[in-house]
C-alpha positions, 0 to 999 in steps of 0.5 A: 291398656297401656298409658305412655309416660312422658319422662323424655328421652327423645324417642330413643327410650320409652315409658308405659304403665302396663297393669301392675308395672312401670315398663322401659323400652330401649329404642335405639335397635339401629345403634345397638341401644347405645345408652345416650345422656337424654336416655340416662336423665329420662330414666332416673326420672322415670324411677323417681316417679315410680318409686313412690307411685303405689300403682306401680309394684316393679319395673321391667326394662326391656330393648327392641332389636337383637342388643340389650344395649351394647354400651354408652354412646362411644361415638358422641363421647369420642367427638365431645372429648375431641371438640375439647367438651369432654362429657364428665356431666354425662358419666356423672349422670350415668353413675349416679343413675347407677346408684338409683338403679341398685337402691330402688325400693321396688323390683327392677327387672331387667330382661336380656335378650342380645349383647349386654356391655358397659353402659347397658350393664349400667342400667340392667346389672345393678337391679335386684332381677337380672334376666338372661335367655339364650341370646343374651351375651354379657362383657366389659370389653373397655380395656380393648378400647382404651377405656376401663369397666366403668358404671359400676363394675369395680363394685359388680366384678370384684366380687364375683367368685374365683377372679371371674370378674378380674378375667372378665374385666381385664380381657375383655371375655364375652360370656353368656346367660350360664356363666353369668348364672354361675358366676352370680351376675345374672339371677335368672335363666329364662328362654326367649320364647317365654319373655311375653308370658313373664311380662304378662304375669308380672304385669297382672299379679306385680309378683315378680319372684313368683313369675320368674321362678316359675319361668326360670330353668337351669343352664349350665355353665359354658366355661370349664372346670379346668379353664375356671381353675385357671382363671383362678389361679392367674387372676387373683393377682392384682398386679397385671406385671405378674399376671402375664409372668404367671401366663407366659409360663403357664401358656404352653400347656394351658389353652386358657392362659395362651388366650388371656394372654394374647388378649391381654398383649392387644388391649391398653396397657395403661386400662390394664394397669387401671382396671386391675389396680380399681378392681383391687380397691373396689372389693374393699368400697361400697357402691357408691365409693365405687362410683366416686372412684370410678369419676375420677378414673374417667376424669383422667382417662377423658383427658389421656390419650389412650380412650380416643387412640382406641375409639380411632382404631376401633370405630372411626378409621377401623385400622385395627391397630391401637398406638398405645402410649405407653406401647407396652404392659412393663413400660407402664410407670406406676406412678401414672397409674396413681394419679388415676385415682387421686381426688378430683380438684373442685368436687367429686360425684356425691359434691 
């Protein structure tokens, strides 16, 4: 039998004890599963709640609908920022949630089957059990939004293998469940079919690593070794200057290098400029001085220009066409960049 859990959240996120784990289901299929700020406080009191509850061996974070979350709620952020509330306590909240994902003292386990992106990554990818089926489509696509890879991504990106997580969080790439394997963001590869038999185990036994190895299959990666030697080779600059310089000349008889380009040529310069310069720093950070990092990039990008210009082209008056500020990649002053990460006047994430 089941017994619901009341930790809040609004009916947009739900709680159970089912048998040996503590069960989280994303329930806004209408919106995606974008993540809200009741979700994010409901679901750090669920973990506070179950790490110390013996009857709980794992929690399994589960979405209904065909998404696993396709990020933050964008639209309330976009409407807050322009009402001039810019909604810092919402991403202070969501980062710190972060951290309490990555150190929970039990298996998390977070099962993927649709779109996973920024805010969904969040509360799936920094778990100890990253789940992926054949329905399941990975990205950080901020920078196309005026944005940057936030909830961690300094800390999970920069430390994939061959500049994979640089490619992935300067353009924006979509990947599914056999590059992520490959690339060791997800840890297991599960086929859709077999989700209920997975959470019916894990439920009876709490044996979390038993259960998914048993339901696990390989799945080969979809990006070839020629296009993964590309990417290795342009994006292990930090430097988004020399990146495209690098592309330009390569472009011509490289297919991957045209693509990153013509992708990197549509998004924010000034994210560009961002990310690469956070994705540099971040291999070098703990989680937690990602995260503080990361407060202080969204601190200044709430109250830039760039964010709401893509929320408008992107979502609101759905033109399709961003004006940058500034316009280009090489107009970009680097001292501008700099300031994204100064220390914040007045207390930052852990003060």
């Amino acid at each position: 039998m089941d017994f619901a859990e009341d930790f809040g959240g609004g009916g947009e996120i739900r709680f159970e004890l089912r048998g040996r784990i503590g069960l989280v289901t994303l329930a806004r299929p209408a919106a995606l599963n974008a993540v809200t700020h009741s979700m994010v406080k409901a679901l750090a009191r669920a973990l506070d709640a179950w790490a110390g509850d013996d009857a709980v061996s794992a929690v399994v974070v589960r979405a209904e609908g065909r998404a696993f979350s396709a990020g933050g709620d964008i639209v309330r952020i976009y409407e807050a920022g322009r009402a001039g509330r810019p909604p810092v306590d919402f991403f202070a909240d969501e980062y710190r949630l972060n951290l309490q994902i990555a150190n929970f003292p039990k298996p998390y386990v977070a099962l993927v089957d649709g779109i996973v992106m920024g805010g969904g990554v969040g509360i799936s990818f920094h778990g100890s059990h990253r789940v992926m089926t054949e329905n399941a489509v990975f990205a950080m696509p901020e920078v196309g939004i005026g944005f940057f890879p936030d909830v961690g991504a300094s800390y999970l990106l920069s430390r994939l293998k061959g500049s994979f997580g640089a490619y992935l969080g300067l353009t924006g790439t979509r990947i599914r469940r056999g590059d992520a394997c490959w690339a060791g963001l997800a840890t297991h590869c599960i086929d859709a079919a077999g989700l209920p038999a997975v959470l019916d185990g894990v439920a009876e036994t709490g044996d979390v690593a038993s259960v998914l190895k048993a339901a696990s299959s390989p799945a080969p990666a979809e990006t070839d070794e020629a296009a993964l030697h590309s990417i290795q080779h342009h994006f292990a600059v930090d430097d988004v200057g020399a990146l495209v310089a690098g592309l330009e000349q390569a472009s011509a008889a490289d297919e991957l290098a045209r693509t990153a380009l013509a992708a990197l040529r549509s998004r924010s310069p000034t994210s560009l400029h961002v990310t690469a310069r956070m994705l540099s720093a971040g291999s070098m950070l703990s989680l937690d001085e990602c995260l503080e990092l990361e407060f202080r990039i969204v601190n200044r990008m709430l109250a830039g220009h760039d964010f709401y210009e893509g929320i408008r082209a992107a979502i609101i008056d759905k033109d399709g066409t961003p004006r940058w500020r500034p316009a280009t990649i090489e107009a970009v002053d680097s001292s501008d960049i700099e300031r994204y990460f100064e220390p914040l006047g007045g207390g930052g994430l852990w003060t």
